[in-house]
PLY file of the C-alpha trace (Angstrom):
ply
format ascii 1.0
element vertex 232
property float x
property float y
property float z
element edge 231
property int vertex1
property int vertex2
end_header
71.20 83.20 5.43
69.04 84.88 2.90
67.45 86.90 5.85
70.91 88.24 6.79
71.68 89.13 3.05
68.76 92.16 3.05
70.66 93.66 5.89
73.37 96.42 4.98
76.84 94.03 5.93
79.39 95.64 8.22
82.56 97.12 6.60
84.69 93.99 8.15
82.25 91.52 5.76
82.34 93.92 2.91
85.82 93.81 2.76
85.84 90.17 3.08
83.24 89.56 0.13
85.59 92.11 -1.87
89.04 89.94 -1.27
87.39 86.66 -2.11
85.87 88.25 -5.53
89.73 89.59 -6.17
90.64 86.08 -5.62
87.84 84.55 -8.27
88.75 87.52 -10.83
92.69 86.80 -10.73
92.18 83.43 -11.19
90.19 84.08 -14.00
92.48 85.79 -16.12
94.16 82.64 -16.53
91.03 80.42 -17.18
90.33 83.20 -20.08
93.68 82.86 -21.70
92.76 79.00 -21.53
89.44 79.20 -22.86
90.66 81.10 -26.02
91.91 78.08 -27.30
87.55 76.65 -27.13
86.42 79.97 -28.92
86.80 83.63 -29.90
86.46 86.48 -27.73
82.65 87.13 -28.42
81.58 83.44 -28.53
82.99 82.51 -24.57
82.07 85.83 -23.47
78.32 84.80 -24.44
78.79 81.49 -23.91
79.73 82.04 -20.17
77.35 84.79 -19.48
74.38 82.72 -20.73
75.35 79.66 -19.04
75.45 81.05 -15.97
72.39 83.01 -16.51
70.39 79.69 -17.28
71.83 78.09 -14.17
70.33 80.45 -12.10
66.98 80.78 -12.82
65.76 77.36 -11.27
67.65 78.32 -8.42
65.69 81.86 -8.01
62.20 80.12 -9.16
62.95 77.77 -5.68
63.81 80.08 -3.19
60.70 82.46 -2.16
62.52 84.97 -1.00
64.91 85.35 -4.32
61.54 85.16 -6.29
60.14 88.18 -5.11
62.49 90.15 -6.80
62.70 88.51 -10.24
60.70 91.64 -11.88
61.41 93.85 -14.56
62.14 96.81 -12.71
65.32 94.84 -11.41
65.23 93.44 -14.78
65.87 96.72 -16.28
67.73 98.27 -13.16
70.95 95.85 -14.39
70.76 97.03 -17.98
73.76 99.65 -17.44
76.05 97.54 -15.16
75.58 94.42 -17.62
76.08 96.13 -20.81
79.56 98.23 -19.06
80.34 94.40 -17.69
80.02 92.62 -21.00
82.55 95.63 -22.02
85.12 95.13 -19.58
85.16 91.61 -20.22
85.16 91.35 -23.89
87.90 94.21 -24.21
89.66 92.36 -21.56
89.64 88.92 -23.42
90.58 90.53 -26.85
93.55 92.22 -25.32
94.60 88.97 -23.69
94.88 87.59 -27.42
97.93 90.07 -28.04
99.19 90.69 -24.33
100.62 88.69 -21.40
98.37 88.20 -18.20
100.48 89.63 -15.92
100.21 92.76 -18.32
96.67 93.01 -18.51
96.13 92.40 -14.85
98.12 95.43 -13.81
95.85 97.33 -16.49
92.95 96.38 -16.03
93.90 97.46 -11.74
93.72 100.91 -13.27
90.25 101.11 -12.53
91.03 102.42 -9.61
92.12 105.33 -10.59
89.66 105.87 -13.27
86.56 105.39 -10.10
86.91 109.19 -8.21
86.98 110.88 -11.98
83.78 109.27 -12.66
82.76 109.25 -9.43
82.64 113.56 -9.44
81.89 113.75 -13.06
78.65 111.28 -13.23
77.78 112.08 -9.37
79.22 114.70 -8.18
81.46 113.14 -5.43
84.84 115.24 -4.64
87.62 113.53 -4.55
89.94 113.44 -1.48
93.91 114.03 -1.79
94.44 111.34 0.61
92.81 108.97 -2.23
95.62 109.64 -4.67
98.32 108.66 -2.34
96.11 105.20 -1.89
95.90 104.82 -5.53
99.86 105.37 -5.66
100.65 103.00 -3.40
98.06 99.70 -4.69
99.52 100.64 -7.91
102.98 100.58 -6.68
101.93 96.81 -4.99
100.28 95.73 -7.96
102.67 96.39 -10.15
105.26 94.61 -7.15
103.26 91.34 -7.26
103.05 91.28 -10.56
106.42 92.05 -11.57
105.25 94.04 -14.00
107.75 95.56 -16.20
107.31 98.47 -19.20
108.08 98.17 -22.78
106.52 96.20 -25.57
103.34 98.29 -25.59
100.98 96.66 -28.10
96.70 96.43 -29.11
96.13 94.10 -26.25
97.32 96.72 -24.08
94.87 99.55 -25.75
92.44 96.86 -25.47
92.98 96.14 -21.90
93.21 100.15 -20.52
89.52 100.16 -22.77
88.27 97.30 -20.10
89.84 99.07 -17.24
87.07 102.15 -18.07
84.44 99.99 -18.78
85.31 98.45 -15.48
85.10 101.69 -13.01
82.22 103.08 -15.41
80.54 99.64 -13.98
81.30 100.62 -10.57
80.23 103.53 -10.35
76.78 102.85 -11.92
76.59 99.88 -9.00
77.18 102.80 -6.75
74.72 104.67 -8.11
71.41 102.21 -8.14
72.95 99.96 -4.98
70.27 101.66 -2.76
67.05 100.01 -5.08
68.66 96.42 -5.55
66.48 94.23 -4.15
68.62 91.33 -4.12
72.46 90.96 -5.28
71.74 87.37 -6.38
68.99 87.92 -8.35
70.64 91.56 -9.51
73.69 89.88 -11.09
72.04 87.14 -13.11
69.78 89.92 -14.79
73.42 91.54 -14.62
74.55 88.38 -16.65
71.83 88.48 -19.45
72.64 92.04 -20.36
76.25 91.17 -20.54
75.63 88.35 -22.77
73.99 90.18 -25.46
76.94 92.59 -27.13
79.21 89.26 -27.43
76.48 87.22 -28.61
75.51 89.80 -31.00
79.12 90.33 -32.36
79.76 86.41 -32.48
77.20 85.39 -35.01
78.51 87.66 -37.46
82.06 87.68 -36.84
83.73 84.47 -35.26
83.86 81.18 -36.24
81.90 78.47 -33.81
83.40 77.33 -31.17
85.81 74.49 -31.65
84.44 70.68 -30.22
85.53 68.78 -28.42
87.31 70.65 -25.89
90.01 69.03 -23.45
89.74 69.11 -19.95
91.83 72.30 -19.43
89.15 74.33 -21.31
85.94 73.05 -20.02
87.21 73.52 -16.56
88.30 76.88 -17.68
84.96 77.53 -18.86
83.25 76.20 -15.86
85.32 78.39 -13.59
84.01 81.87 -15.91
80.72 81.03 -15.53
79.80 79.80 -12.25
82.68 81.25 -10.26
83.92 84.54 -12.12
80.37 85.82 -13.23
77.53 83.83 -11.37
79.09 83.37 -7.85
0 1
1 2
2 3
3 4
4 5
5 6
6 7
7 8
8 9
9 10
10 11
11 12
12 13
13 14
14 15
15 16
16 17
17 18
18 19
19 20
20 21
21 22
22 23
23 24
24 25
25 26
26 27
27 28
28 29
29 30
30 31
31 32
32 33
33 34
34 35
35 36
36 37
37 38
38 39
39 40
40 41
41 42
42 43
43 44
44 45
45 46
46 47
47 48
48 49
49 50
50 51
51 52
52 53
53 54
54 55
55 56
56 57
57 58
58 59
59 60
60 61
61 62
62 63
63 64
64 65
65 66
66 67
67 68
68 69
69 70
70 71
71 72
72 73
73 74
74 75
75 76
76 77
77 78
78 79
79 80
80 81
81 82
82 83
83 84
84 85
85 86
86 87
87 88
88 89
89 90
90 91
91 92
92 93
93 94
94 95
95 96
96 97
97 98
98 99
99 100
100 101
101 102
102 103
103 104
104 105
105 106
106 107
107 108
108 109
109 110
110 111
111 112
112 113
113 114
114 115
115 116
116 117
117 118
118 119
119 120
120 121
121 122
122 123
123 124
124 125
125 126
126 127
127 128
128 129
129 130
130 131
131 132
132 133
133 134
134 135
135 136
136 137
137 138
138 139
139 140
140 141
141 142
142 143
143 144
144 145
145 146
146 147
147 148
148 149
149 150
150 151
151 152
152 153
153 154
154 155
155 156
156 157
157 158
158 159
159 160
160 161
161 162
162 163
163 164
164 165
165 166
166 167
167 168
168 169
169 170
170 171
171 172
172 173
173 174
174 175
175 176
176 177
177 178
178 179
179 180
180 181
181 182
182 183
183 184
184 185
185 186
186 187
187 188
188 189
189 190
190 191
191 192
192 193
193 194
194 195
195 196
196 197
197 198
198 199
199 200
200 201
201 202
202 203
203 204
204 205
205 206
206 207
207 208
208 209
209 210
210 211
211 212
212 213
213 214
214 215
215 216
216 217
217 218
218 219
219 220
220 221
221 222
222 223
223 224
224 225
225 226
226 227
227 228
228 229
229 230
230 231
């Protein structure tokens, strides 16, 4: 398995990987609406990053060939990604405090139009006319499946179109450095400690601790953030 990982995958299993992440991430709006009821915005942000990031290390340290590439050139290699990750998702949580999900799912999609702009202004990519008839139409379907509707505009939603930047800026930077990852496992949990740090950081100072004991709901919401959402 971890032999076939190195090689590039075909576009049929890249768009397979892609659709099962969609399904972890829509899921997890809903687990972070839930978890806001265990701690602020900057405490299960860190607390979710970290505990996924401290899961993973015995696993790397056991497999040989995930080893290898626990170094600080991959180490630093992350720093971008994390740091515009830790934004999307603590933007993202603080908007869910004032906005519906359905609302801030059919923002945050807007990432997908904010990807070619970035895309020719950080690397010089053109951008295709075809793409803005695609863009059209997924955000014609999102909004469909959503049944998203306008009006109401509020902070969370400000909040929300701030993650959906932070979100393509991510992307793109992924683009950028894909070619010198030496592992996606080992990428993302280095990934994970940089996006712990701006919540962490923010939490001491400015949130209250998180609340104990937490019902089942929560810590299953929690669960789901960290090992399914950000680790997996």
């Amino acid at each position: 398995m971890l032999k076939r990982l190195k090689k590039d995958p075909s576009p049929k299993q890249a768009v397979i990987e892609l659709i099962f992440a969609a399904s972890i991430w829509g899921f997890g709006f809903v687990c972070a609406r839930w978890a806001l009821d265990f701690a602020g915005t900057f405490w299960m942000n860190a607390i979710r990053f970290y505990l996924a990031f401290l899961f993973a290390i015995p696993v790397i340290f056991s497999v040989p060939q995930l080893k290898n590439h626990f170094n600080w050139e991959q180490f630093w290699l992350a720093a971008w990604p994390g740091l515009f990750l830790s934004g999307t998702l603590v933007f993202q949580t603080a908007g869910l405090a004032y906005t519906s999900v359905t609302k801030s799912g059919f923002i945050t999609v807007l990432y997908i139009v904010f990807v070619p702009f970035l895309e020719k202004l950080l690397l010089g990519k053109s951008i295709k006319k075809s793409h803005f008839i695609y863009v059209g139409v997924a955000l014609v379907g999102s909004a469909l499946i959503c049944d998203f509707r306008g009006g109401n505009w509020n902070v969370g939603d400000l909040l929300t179109l701030i993650c959906a930047l932070m979100a393509s800026s991510q992307i793109v930077f992924l683009e950028k450095q894909s070619q010198k990852i030496g592992s996606a496992f080992v990428f993302n949990v280095f990934q994970t400690f940089w996006a712990g740090i701006i919540p962490l950081v923010l939490a001491l100072p400015f949130e209250p601790l998180p609340k104990f004991p937490v019902s089942a709901k929560v810590l299953g919401s929690m669960l789901i953030l960290s090992f399914a959402s950000t680790l997996l």
